[in-house]
C-alpha positions as CSV (number, residue, x, y, z in Angstrom):
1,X,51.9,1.8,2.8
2,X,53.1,-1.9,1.8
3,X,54.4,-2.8,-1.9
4,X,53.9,-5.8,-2.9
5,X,55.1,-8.1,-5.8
6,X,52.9,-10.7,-7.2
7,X,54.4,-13.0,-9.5
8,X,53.4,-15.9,-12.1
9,X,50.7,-13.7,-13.5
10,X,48.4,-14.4,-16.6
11,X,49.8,-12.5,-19.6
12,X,45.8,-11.7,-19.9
13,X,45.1,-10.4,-16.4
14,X,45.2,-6.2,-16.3
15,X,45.1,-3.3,-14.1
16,X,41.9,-3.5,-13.1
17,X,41.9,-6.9,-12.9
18,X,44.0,-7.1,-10.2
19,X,42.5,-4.3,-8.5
20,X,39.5,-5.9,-8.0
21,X,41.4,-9.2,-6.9
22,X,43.2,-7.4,-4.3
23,X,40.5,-5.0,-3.1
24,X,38.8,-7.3,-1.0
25,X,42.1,-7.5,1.7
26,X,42.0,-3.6,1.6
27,X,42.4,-0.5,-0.1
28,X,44.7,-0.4,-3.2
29,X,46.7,2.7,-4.2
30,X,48.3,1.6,-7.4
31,X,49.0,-1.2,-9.4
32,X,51.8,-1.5,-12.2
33,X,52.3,-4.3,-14.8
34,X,55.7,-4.1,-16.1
35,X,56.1,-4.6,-19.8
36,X,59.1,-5.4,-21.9
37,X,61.3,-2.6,-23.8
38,X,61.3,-4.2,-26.6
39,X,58.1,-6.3,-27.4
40,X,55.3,-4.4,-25.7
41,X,54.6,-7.7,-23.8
42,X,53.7,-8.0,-20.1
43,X,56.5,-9.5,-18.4
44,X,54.1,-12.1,-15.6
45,X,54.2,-10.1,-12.7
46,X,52.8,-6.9,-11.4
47,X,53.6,-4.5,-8.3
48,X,50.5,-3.8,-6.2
49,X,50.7,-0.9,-3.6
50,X,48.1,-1.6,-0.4
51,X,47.0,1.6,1.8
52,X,48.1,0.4,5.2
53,X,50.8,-3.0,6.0
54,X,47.8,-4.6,7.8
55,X,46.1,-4.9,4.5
56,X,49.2,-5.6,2.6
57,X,50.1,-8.4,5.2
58,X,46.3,-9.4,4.4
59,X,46.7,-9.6,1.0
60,X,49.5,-12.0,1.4
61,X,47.5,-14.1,3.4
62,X,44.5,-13.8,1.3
63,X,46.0,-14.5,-2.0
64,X,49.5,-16.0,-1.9
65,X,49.3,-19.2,-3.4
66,X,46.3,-18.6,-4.8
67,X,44.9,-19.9,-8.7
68,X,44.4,-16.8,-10.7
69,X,43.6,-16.8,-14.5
70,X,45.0,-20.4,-14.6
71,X,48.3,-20.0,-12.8
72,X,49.1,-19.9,-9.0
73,X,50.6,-16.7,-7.9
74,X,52.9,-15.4,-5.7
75,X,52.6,-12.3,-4.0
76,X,54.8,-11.1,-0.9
77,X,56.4,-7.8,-0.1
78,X,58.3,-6.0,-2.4
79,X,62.2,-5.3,-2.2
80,X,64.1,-3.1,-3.9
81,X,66.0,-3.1,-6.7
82,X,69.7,-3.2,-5.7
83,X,71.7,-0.6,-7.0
84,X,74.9,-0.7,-8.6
């Protein structure tokens, strides 16, 4: 399984949205759009988790750099949060 983080997202774009933008380059087994504490609001970018790392590496390929919903966006692998 390959997380991935795609950033400088529409404020407009949802779950399914980016489902269907990422199903081409393979199966998708979840998506998350973070939102902020406080306001509600979608925070611009979104964690999208692909089935195998061949289609998460496609994925990358497919749509980093890519103009989605007005805005080109960024998607590579995730890392994790550091702890402290």
């Amino acid at each position: 399984m390959k997380k991935l983080f795609v950033g400088n997202l529409s404020f407009n774009l949802t779950e399914s949205d980016l489902e269907a933008l990422f199903a081409p380059s393979g199966q998708v087994t979840s998506v998350s759009i973070p939102t902020d504490r406080e306001s509600g609001r979608k925070r611009g970018f979104a964690f999208v988790e692909m089935n195998t790392e061949a289609e998460g590496e496609a994925a990358i390929r497919n749509l980093d750099g890519k103009e989605v919903d007005g805005r080109t966006i960024a998607v590579n692998v995730s890392k994790p949060k550091p702890r402290y």
